[in-house]
N, C-alpha and C positions, 0 to 999 in steps of 0.2 A: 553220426550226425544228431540223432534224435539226445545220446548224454551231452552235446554242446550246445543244443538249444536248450535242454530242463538247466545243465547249470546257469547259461547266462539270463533263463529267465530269473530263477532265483535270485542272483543278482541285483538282477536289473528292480526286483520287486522288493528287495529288502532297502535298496539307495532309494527308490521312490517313498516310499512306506519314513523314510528316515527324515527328507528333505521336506517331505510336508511336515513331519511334527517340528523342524524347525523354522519353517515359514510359520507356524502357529504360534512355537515359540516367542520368533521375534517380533509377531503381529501384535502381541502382552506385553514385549518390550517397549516399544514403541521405537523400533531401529528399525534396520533399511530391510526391506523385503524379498522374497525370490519371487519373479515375475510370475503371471498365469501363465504366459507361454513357455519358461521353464518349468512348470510345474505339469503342464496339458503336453508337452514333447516328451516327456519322462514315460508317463503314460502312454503315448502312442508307440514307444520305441518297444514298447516291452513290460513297461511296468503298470499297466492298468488295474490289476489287481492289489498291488500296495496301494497305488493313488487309491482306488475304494476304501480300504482297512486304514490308509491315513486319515481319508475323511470320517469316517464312523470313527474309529481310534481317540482321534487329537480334536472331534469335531470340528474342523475346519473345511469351508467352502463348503460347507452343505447346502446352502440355499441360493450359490451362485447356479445359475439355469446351466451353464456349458458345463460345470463338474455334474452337479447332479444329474445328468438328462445326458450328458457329452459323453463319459468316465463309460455308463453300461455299454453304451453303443459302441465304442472302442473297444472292451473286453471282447462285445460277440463278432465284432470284423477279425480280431487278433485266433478266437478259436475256431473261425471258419479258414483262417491262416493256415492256420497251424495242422488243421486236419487234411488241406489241400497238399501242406508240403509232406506231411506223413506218411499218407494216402497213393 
């Protein structure tokens, strides 16, 4: 159990990490965007840590309040998770 959770986090944190630098991408282009709420459920599902490394990365959504302030608080729900199902 514990190797089908590290892969799918990985996963799940490299697609997150990828979809923000192209939400950041297209935000330069001036085309159509991936919503916050697709970008804030990426994160909740798993990928919290890429969302961070997106935003430091690609500097994107750094000073909306819900990533910046949202993003940590999800990580430490996700590794109080993670050490309950461990555990």
């Amino acid at each position: 159990m514990a190797n089908a959770l590290l892969y799918y986090l990985i996963v799940i944190n490299v697609v997150t990490f990828l979809v923000y630098g192209i939400d950041k991408w297209k935000a330069k282009q001036g085309s159509w965007r991936i919503s916050e709420a697709t970008l804030l459920i990426l994160a909740v599902i798993g990928g919290s840590i890429g969302a961070l490394l997106g935003m430091k990365v690609w500097r994107h959504k750094t000073q909306h309040k819900k990533f910046k302030y949202g993003l940590p608080l999800i990580l430490l729900g996700q590794i109080a998770l993670i050490y309950l199902i461990l555990t």
